[in-house]
C-alpha positions, -999 to +999 in steps of 0.1 A: -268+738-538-246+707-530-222+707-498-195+724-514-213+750-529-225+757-495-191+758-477-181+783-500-209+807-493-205+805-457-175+792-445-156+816-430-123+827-446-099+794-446-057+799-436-032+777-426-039+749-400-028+761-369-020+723-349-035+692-337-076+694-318-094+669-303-129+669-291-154+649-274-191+653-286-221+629-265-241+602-289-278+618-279-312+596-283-339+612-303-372+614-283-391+628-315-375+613-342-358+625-374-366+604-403-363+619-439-350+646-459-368+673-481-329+681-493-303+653-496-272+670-502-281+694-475-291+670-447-323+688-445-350+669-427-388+667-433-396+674-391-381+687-366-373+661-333-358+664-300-333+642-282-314+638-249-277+632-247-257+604-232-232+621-211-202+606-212-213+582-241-200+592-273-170+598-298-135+614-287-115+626-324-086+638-325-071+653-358-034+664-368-019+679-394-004+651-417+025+653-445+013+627-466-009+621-502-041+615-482-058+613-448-053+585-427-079+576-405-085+554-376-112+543-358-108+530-322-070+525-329-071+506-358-064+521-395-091+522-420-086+517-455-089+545-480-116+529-496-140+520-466-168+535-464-159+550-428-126+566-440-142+575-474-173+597-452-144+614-428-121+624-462-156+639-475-164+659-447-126+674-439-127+684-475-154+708-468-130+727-445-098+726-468-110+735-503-086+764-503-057+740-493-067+702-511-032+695-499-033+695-464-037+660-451-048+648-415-046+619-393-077+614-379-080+594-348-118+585-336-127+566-305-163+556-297-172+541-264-206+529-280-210+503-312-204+521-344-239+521-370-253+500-347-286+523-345-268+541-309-260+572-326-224+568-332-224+587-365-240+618-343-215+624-319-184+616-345-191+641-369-196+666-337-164+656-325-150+661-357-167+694-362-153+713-332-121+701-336-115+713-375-130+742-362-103+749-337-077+732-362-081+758-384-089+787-362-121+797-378-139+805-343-171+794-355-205+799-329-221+768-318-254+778-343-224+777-370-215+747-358-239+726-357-253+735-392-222+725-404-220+691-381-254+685-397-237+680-436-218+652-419-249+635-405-280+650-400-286+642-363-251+657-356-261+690-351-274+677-320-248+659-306-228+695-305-247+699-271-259+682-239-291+680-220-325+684-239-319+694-282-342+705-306-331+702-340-352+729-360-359+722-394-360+752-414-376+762-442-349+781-461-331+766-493-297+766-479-305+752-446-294+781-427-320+782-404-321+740-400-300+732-368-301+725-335-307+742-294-306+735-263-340+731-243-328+745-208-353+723-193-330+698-169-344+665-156-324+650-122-333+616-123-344+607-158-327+579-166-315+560-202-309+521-201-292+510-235-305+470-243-279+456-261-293+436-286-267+438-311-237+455-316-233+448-354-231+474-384-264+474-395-267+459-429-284+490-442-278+523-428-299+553-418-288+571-447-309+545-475-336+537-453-345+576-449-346+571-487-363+541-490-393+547-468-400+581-485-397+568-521-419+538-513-440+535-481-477+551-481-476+555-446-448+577-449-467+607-458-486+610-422-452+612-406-447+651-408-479+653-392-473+624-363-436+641-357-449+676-353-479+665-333-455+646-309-430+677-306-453+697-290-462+672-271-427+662-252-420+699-255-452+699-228-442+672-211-407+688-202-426+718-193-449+701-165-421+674-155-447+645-169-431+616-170-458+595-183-463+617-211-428+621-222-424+582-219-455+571-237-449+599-269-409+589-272-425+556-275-452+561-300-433+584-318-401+554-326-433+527-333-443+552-356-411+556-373-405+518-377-439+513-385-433+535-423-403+513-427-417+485-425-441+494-452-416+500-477-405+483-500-384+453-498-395+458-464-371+475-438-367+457-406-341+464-383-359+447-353-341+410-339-365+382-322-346+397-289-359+432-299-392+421-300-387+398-267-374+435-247-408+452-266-430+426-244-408+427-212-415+464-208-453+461-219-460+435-194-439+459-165-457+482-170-491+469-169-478+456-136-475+495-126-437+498-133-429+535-152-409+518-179-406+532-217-390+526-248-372+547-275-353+533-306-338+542-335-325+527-367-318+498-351-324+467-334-314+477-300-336+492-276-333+522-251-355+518-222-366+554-205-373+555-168-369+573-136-339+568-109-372+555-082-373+529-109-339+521-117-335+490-091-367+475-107-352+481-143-323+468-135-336+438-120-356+429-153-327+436-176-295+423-163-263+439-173-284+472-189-261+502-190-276+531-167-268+567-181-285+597-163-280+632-182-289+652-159-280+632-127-299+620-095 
């Protein structure tokens, strides 16, 4: 079953678009990563992870009815051409939504107030964003289950941007990824905090999509990562049970050394990390053998997340100059 197949076995019945939506969906940090798919078309993943959103970081999109031959699409106020790869992904996903009607047309207007592709998750909270508001565009009154399974043929780690707080994206077993998307863990954490190190802000030269399918076509070590991601789930999933810092710090940061670790045994080698990537790695192992409760998450990416407590923040902050601060949950 390919995406389209699927719409039209479950999308619900398609009429005329009823106006212009816009929506704001959080970019959200994977503490138990996903990393691989046992369907590509589907977006079905090999593990199921967890992540915490980034409040008010994320994508805003906006989409309008448009009389015109195709979309037009913009990204943080600037037109993309048809044939870049950015407008070509958004084109692919609204046409899930307007089989019925392939003449109906949209400006799309998305704004990110992080890096796009640059390993922060921009890709999540866009095609969340974008979700929701072809949703209400069309009137189809979708749940937020509905939702996020479709948010998840966009990009995989979508379907957890479609909420805030604590996720669990649940991979499924079922062929047509019905049962594969994400919920909220109602387990709040006042004063966790995120700090985003900037390494670099770049594209990446080689996106999540072909180094999911490098790794699993070429790296050994890839075939232990079920095993590490579900062992590490239940983990954080105690963790957030018994308010542990420690233990949610030091299995978010396993579980990304983990993840990196199969990339780098592919083949040509994947790489994402940057000399400064490295440097930040040694900054927080040497605070915290100096007693500071400092860890570190990343994804695809070279830049680092750095996960801590608000008792903390002033020494983090001190250590990192300039680091961006988000708490989910608050103080």
């Amino acid at each position: 079953m390919d995406k389209r197949e699927f719409m039209q076995a479950h999308l619900p019945a398609v009429g005329s678009v009823r106006g212009s939506r816009e929506h704001f969906a959080p970019s959200n940090i994977a503490l138990c990563k996903y990393w691989g798919k046992r369907d590509a078309q589907l977006n079905l993943p090999v593990n199921a992870s967890l992540s915490v959103s980034l409040g008010h970081l994320g994508t805003r999109t906006r989409v309008e009815p448009l009389d015109a031959p195709q979309d037009s699409v913009y990204l943080n106020g600037r037109l993309q051409g048809a044939d870049s790869r950015f407008a070509q992904r958004v084109s692919a996903f609204i046409d899930l939504f307007r089989m019925g009607q392939p003449e109906q047309m949209f400006r799309v207007d998305t704004d990110n107030n992080i890096p796009t592709a640059a390993g922060l998750a921009s890709s999540a909270s866009g095609f969340a964003a974008l979700t929701r508001a072809m949703d209400e565009a069309y009137g189809l009154g979708m749940s937020d289950t509905e939702l996020s399974v479709i948010a998840r043929l966009g990009s995989g780690s979508a379907c957890r941007s479609l909420f805030e707080g604590f996720v669990e994206w649940q991979m499924g077993v079922r062929e047509d990824g019905l049962d594969s998307h994400a919920i909220p863990v109602d387990k709040p954490w006042p004063g966790l905090c995120v700090g985003l190190v900037k390494v670099d802000e770049r594209e990446k030269r080689v996106d999540s999509r072909a180094g999911m399918q490098r790794t699993k076509e070429t790296a050994h070590l890839y075939q232990s990562w079920p095993l590490q991601a579900g062992a590490d789930l239940a983990k954080l999933h105690n963790a957030l049970d018994e308010r542990d810092f420690g233990l949610l710090g030091a299995v978010a940061e396993q579980n990304a050394l983990s993840m990196h670790a199969t990339m780098i045994a592919s083949w040509p080698p994947l790489l994402y990390w940057q000399p400064d990537t490295v440097a930040a790695m040694h900054r927080v192992w040497a605070l915290r053998e100096e007693g500071l409760a400092l860890y570190f998450t990343m994804d695809a990416g070279p830049n680092l997340k750095l996960l801590f407590e608000s008792a903390s923040q002033a020494a983090v902050e001190a250590a990192f100059p300039g680091l961006e601060v988000i708490k989910p949950f608050g103080d």
